[in-house]
C-alpha positions in Angstrom: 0.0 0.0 0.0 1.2 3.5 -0.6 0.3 6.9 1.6 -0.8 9.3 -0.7 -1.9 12.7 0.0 -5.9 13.0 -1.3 -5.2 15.9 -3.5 -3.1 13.2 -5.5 -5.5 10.5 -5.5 -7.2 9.4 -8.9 -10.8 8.0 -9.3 -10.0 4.2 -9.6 -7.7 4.0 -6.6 -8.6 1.7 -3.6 -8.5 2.3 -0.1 -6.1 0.3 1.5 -6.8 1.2 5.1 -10.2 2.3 6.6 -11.1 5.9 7.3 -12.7 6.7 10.9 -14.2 9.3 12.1 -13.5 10.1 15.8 -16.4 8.4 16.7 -15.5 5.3 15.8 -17.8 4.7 12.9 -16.0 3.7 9.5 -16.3 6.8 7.4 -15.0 5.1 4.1 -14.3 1.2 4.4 -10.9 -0.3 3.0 -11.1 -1.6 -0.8 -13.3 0.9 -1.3 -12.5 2.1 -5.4 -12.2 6.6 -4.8 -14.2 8.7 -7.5 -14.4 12.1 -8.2 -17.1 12.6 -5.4 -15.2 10.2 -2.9 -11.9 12.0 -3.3 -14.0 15.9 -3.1 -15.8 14.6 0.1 -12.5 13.2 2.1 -10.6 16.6 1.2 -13.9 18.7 2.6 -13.5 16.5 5.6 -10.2 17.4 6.1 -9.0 14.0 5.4 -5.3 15.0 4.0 -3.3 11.6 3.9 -5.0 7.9 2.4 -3.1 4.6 2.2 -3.7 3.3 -1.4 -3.8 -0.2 -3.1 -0.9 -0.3 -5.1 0.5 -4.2 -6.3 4.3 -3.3 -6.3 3.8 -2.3 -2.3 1.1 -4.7 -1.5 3.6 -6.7 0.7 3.6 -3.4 3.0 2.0 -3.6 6.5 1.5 -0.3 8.0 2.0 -1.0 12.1 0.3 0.5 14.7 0.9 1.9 18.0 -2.1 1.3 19.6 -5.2 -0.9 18.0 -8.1 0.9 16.5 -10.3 -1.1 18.8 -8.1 0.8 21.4 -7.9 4.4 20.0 -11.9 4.0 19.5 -12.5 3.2 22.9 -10.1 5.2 24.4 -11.5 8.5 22.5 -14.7 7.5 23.6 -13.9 7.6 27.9 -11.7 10.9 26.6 -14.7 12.3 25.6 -17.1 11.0 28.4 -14.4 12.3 31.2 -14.4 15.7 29.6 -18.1 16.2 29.8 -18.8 14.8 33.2 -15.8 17.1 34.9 -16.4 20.2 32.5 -20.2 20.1 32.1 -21.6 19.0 35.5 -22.6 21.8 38.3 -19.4 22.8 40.3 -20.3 23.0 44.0 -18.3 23.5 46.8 -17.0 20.1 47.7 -18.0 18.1 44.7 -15.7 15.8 43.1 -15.7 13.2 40.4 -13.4 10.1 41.7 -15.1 7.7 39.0 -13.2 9.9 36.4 -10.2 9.3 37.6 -10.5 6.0 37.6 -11.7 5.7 34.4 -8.9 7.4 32.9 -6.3 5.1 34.9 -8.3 2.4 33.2 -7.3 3.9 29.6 -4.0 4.4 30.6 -3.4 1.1 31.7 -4.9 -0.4 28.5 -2.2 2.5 26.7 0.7 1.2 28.6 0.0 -2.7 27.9 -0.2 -2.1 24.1 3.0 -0.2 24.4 4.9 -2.1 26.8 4.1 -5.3 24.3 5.9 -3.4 21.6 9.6 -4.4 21.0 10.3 -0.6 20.8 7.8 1.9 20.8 8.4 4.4 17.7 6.0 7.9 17.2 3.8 7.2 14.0 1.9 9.1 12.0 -1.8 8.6 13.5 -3.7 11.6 11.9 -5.8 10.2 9.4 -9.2 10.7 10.4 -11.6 13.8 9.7 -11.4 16.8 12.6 -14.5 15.9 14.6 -13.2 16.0 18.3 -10.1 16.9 17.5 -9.7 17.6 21.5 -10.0 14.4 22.2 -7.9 12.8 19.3 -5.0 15.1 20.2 -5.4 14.5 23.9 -5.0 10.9 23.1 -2.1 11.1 20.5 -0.4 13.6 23.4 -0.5 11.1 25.8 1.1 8.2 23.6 3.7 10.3 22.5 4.3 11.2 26.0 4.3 7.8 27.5 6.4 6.7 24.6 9.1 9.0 25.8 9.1 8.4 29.8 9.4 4.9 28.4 12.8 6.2 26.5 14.0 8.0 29.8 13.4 4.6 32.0 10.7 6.1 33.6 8.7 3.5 36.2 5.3 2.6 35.8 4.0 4.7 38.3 6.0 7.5 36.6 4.5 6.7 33.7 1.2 6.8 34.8 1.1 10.2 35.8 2.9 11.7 33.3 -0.1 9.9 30.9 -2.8 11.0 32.9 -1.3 15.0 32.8 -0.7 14.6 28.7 -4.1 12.8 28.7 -6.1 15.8 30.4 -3.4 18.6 29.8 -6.2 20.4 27.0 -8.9 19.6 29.6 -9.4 23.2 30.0 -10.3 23.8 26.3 -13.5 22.3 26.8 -14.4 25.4 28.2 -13.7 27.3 25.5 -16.4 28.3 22.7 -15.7 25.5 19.6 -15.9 28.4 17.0 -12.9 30.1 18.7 -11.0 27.7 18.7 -11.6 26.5 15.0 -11.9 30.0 13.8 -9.5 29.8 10.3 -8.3 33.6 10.6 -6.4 35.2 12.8 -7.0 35.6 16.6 -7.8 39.0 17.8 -5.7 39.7 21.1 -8.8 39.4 23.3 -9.6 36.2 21.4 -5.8 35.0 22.4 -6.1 35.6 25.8 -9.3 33.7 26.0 -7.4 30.5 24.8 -4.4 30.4 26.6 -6.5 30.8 29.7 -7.3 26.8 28.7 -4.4 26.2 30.9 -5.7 27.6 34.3 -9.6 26.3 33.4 -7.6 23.0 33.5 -5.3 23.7 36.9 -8.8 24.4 38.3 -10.8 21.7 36.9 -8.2 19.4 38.1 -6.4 20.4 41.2 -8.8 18.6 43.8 -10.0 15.2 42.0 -9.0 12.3 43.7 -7.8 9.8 41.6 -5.9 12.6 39.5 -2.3 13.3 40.7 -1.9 16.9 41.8 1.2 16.9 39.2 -1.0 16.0 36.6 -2.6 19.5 37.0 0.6 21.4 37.1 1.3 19.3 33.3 -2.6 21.1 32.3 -1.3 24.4 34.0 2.5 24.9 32.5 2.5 22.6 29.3 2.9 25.8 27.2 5.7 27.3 29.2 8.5 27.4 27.4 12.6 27.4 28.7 13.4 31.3 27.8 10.0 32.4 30.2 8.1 33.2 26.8 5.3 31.1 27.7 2.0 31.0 29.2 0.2 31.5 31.6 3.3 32.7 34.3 6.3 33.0 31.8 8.0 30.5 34.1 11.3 29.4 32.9 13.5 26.7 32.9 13.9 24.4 36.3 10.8 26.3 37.2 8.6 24.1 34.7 8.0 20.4 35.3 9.9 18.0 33.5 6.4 15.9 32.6 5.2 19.5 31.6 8.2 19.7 29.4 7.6 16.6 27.4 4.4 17.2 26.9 4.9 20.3 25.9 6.7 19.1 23.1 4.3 16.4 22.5 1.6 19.0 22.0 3.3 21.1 19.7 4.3 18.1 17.4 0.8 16.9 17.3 -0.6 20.2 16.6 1.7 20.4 13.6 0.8 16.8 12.2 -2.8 17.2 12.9 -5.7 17.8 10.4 -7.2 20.8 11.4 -10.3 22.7 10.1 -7.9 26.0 8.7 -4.6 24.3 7.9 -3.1 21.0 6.5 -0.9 19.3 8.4 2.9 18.6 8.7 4.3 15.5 7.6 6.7 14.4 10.7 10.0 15.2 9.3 8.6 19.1 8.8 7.1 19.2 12.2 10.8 17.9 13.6 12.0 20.9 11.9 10.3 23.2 14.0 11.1 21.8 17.0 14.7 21.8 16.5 14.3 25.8 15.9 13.0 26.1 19.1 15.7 24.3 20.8 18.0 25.9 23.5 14.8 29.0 23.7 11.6 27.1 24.0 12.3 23.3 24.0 15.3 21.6 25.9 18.0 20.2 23.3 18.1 17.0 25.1 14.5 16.4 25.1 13.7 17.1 21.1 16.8 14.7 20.5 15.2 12.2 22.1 11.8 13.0 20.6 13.6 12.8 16.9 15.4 9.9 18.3 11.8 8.2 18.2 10.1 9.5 15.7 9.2 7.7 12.6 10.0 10.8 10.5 8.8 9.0 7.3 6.1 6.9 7.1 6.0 3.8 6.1 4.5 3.7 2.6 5.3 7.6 2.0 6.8 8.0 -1.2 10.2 9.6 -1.6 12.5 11.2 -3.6 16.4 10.4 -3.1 19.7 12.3 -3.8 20.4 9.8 -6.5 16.9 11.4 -8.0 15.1 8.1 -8.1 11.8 7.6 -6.7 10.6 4.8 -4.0 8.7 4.4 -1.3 9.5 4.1 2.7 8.7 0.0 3.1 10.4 -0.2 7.0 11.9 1.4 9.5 15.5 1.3 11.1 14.5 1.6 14.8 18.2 3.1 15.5 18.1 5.4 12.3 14.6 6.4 12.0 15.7 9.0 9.8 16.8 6.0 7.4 15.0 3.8 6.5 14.7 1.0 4.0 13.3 2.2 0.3 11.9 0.3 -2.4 12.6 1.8 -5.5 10.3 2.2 -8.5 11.5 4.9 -10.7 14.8 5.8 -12.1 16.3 8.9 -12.1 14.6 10.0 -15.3 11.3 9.1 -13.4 10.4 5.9 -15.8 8.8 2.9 -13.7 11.5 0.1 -12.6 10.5 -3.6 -14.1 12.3 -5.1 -11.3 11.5 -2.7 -8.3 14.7 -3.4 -5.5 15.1 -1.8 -2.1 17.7 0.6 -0.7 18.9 0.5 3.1 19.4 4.1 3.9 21.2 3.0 7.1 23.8 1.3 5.0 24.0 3.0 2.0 25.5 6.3 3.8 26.1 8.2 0.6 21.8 8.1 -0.5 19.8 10.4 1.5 16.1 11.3 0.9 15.8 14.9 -0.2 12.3 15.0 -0.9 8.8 14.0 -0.5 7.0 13.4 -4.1 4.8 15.9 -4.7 3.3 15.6 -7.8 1.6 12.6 -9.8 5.2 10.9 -10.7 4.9 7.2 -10.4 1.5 7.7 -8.9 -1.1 7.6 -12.0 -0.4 4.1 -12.7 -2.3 3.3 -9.1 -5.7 3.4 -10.8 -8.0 1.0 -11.6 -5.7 -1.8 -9.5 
């Protein structure tokens, strides 16, 4: 299968992989054959990136961190959490110990699929359309997150808390008008404040729930601090900011950049890497973002790719020590013409080949329709 952006597709493709909304209910199913309409309806959902049938990459298997079974359920108690603790009458005294332990229960179902993993890698994950994107990121924040205490050796009880303060660290958004924080054009300044006061509606949402560690509403409260005190809500700097806080906050801004959104298309990984390491040493820790590069899968598996040798192939594996190289099958030469005899390229071997490129245009890619 190939991962193809859905501006690329052509009527005749299949769907290799279903297509969910956050709901959990299959939007398009897989083998489905993309028309005109099909194609127009995904991209007005926001639905930037589609694994395609293809036969000379039919052997690849796109893995997962977590199960869909998994991500649909645990969206679902996301969402459920968020509503009872947000929406339900705040009196004096009131608390809401079922939700924390409902949200240990989807962290402990997070940290068996991960801790079954031989190494836990960061994948692309956004795939779906923007409904709840709240909840979708929260989850996706929390992975990433756990994925790194893992990295750093953290225990389990470590590990839970720093998952339950990525899993609720937006919690405060849900107190925030939708329509602001989808609006497409620019924030006013008034508008602005409103939204980064998200991170003291979830301090105070938070800070008395049993079952939820207290830390875990410092991560809500300072997860968009940043090291040079340009951050929000108290310009803390620094020691001053939790370490889960820090993580997360590099978590979040990751996901934010990969993420479908309403007003923007996302970031493929590599891009949103970029970023991060421009914000090292002022608002990210240099340590931190190597290790977060250090798990990243910066290019999918079945992304097609252009190399310095200007031949054309697609990402078939992963090198989990050299994420940034990974194994290529090739299937155009470098005057773009299809290879009969397609081979494949370790990129952790073959030092000299680097990918330069994603493919952005229909090269090697018309020749997908009707299979």
């Amino acid at each position: 299968m190939r991962l193809l952006p859905t501006k690329m597709c052509k009527p005749g493709m299949k769907l290799a992989k279903k297509i969910y909304t956050e709901d959990g209910l299959v939007l398009l199913g897989q083998g489905v054959e993309l028309t005109e309409r099909l194609i127009g309806r995904l991209i007005q959902c926001c639905v930037w990136f589609v694994y395609v049938e293809d036969p000379r990459t039919a052997d690849i298997e796109i893995p997962e961190m977590i199960r869909d079974e998994t991500r649909i359920r645990a969206v679902a108690e996301i969402r459920s959490a968020f509503r009872e603790m947000v929406n339900a009458p705040k009196r004096k005294g009131v608390t809401y110990p079922n939700v924390g332990k409902q949200l240990r229960g989807v962290m402990n179902m997070i940290l068996d699929e991960l801790g079954n993993r031989h190494e836990a890698m960061i994948m692309l994950m956004n795939m779906g359309t923007v409904d709840h994107y709240l909840y979708q990121h929260s989850l996706n924040v929390c992975i990433y997150s756990t994925i790194l205490g893992m990295a750093e050796g953290y225990s389990n009880d470590e590990l839970m808390v720093l998952g339950l303060g990525a899993l609720l660290h937006d919690i405060g958004k849900a107190q925030i008008s939708p329509q602001l924080l989808t609006k497409p054009g620019a924030l006013t300044e008034q508008e602005f404040a409103e939204i980064k006061r998200h991170t003291e509606y979830g301090f105070q949402i938070l800070k008395d729930e049993p079952n939820i560690p207290l830390i875990a509403a410092h991560c809500a409260f300072q997860h968009h601090e940043r090291l040079d005190g340009s951050g929000y809500p108290r310009g803390i700097k620094g020691n001053e900011i939790h370490e889960y806080a820090k993580w997360i906050g590099i978590a979040d801004s990751y996901d934010a950049m990969t993420s479908t959104r309403s007003y923007r298309d996302p970031m493929l990984p590599h891009m949103a890497i970029e970023q991060l390491y421009i914000g090292t040493g002022t608002l990210y820790e240099q340590r931190m973002v190597q290790v977060f590069r250090d798990k990243v899968v910066l290019y999918p598996i079945g992304l097609t790719v252009k190399l310095s040798t200007g031949e054309l192939g697609v990402v078939v594996d992963i090198n989990g020590a050299y994420a940034h190289r990974p194994v290529v099958r090739i299937l155009n030469d470098a005057d773009g013409w299809p290879l009969v005899e397609p081979y494949e390229v370790d990129l952790s071997k073959q030092l000299t080949t680097m990918i330069i490129g994603i493919a952005q245009d229909e090269s090697g890619i018309s020749a997908l329709a009707g299979h």
